[in-house]
C-alpha positions in Angstrom: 7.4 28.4 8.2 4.4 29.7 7.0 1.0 27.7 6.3 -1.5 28.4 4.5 -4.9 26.9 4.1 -6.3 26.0 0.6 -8.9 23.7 -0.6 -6.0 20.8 -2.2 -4.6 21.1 1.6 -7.8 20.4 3.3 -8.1 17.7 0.8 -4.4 16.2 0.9 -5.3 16.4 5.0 -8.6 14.7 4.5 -7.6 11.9 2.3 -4.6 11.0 4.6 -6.7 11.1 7.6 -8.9 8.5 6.0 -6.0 6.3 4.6 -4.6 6.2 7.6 -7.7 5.1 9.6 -8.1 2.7 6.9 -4.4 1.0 7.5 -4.9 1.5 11.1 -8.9 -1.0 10.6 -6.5 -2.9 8.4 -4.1 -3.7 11.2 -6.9 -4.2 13.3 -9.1 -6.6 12.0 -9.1 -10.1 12.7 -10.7 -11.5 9.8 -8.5 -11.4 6.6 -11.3 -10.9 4.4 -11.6 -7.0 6.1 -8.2 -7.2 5.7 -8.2 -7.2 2.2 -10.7 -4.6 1.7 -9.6 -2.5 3.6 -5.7 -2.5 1.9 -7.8 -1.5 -0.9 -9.2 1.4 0.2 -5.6 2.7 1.6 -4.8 2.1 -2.0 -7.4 4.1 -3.1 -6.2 6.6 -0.5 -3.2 6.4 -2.5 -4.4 7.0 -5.9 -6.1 10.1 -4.3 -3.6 11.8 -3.3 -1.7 11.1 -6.5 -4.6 12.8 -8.3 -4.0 15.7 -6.1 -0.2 16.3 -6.7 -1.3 16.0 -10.2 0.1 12.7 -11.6 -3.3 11.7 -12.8 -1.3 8.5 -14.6 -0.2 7.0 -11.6 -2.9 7.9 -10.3 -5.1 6.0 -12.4 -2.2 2.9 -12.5 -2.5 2.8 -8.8 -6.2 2.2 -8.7 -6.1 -0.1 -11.8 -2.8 -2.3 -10.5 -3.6 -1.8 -6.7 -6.8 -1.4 -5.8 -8.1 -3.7 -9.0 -5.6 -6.1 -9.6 -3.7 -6.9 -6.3 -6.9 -6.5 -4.1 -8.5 -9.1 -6.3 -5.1 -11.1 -5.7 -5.3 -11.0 -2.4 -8.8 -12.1 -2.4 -8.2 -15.2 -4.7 -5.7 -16.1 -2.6 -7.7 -16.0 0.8 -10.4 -17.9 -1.2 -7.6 -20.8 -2.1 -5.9 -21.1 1.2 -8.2 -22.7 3.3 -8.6 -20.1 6.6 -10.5 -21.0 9.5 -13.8 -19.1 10.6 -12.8 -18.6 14.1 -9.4 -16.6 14.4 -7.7 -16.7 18.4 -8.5 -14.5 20.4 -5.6 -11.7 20.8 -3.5 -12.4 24.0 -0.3 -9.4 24.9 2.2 -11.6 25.4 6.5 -11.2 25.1 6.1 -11.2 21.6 3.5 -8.9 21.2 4.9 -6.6 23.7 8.4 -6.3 21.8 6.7 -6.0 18.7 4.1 -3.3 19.6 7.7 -1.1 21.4 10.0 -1.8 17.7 6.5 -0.1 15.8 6.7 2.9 18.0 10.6 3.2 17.6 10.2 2.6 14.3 7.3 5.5 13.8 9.6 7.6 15.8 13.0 7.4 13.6 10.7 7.7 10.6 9.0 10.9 12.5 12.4 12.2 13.1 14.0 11.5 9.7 10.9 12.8 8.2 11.6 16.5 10.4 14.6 16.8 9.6 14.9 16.5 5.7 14.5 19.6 3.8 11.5 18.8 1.0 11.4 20.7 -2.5 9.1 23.2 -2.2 6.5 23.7 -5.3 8.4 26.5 -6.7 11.2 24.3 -7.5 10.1 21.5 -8.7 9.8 20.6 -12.4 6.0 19.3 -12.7 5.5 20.6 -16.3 8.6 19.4 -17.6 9.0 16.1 -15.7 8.4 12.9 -17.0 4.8 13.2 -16.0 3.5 11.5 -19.4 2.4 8.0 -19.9 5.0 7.7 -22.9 7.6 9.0 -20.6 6.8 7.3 -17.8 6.4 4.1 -19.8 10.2 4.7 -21.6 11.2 4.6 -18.3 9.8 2.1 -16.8 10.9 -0.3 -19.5 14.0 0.8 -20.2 15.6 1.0 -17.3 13.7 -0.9 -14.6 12.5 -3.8 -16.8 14.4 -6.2 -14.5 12.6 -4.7 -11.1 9.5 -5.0 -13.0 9.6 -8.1 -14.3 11.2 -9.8 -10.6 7.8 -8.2 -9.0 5.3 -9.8 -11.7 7.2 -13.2 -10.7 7.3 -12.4 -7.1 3.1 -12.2 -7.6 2.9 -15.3 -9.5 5.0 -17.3 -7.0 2.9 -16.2 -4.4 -0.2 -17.4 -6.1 1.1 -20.4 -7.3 2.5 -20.9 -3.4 -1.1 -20.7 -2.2 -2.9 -22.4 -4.3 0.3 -25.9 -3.4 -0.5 -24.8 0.6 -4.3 -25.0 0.2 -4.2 -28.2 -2.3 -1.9 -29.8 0.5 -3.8 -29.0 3.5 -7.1 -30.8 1.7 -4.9 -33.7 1.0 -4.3 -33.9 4.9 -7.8 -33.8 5.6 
């Protein structure tokens, strides 16, 4: 296997590195304020890369739904639940342990699945010809996985509604 060193591989390898470090400060944050900014910057990570493989449309989708709408989301819903200031101190305990040894299995099976799949390579794959248009993409999107769609933009507003009934309640208690 042969590997070759280009200016969109150096990018692709930058822009992972910095998602990654960005999910890895988003895992390790106590406060979930960071928390939320930093999700959107992996988002953003996200759209980047999708701007490199040249799906500038979900590129653009991603930062708009993702980074925009669901970041904001997230942070409406931190301001409506009522979190305290002072988060607990991080103790390794049974749970943690067992937790911390499924991740690494888990990373490991992906690592290994990962390995041994053969990827297309760039000479066969159909970018030009693809559905790689908005109107295509679109046709798609609501013709055939309306239902998906549609169960994830009630999934959101649950979600919302479910915070706002939690942080209403808890002020009642107080």
């Amino acid at each position: 296997m042969s590997f070759t060193l280009s200016w969109p591989v150096v990018a692709f390898y930058i822009i992972a590195l910095l998602t990654l470090c960005a999910g890895v400060i988003m895992l390790s944050v106590r406060k979930v304020v960071y928390m939320a900014l930093t999700i959107g910057g992996v988002f953003i990570g996200a759209a980047a890369i999708y701007f490199l493989l040249g799906a500038e449309f979900v590129g653009v989708a991603q930062i708009l739904i993702y980074a925009g709408a669901i970041t904001i989301l997230i942070m409406f819903a931190i301001m409506l639940t009522n979190h305290e200031a002072q988060e607990p101190p991080f103790e390794w305990n049974l749970k943690n342990i067992g937790s911390a040894a499924a991740a690494v299995l888990l990373a490991v099976v992906l690592l290994l699945a990962i390995r041994s799949t053969t990827w297309p390579t760039a000479t066969n794959v159909n970018v030009n010809g693809g559905n790689t248009n908005p109107v295509a993409i679109g046709l798609v999107l609501f013709r055939q996985y309306v239902i998906p769609f549609e169960l994830v933009s009630i999934l959101l507003i649950v979600g919302l509604v479910g915070a706002v009934i939690l942080a209403k309640e808890r002020k009642e208690d107080e």
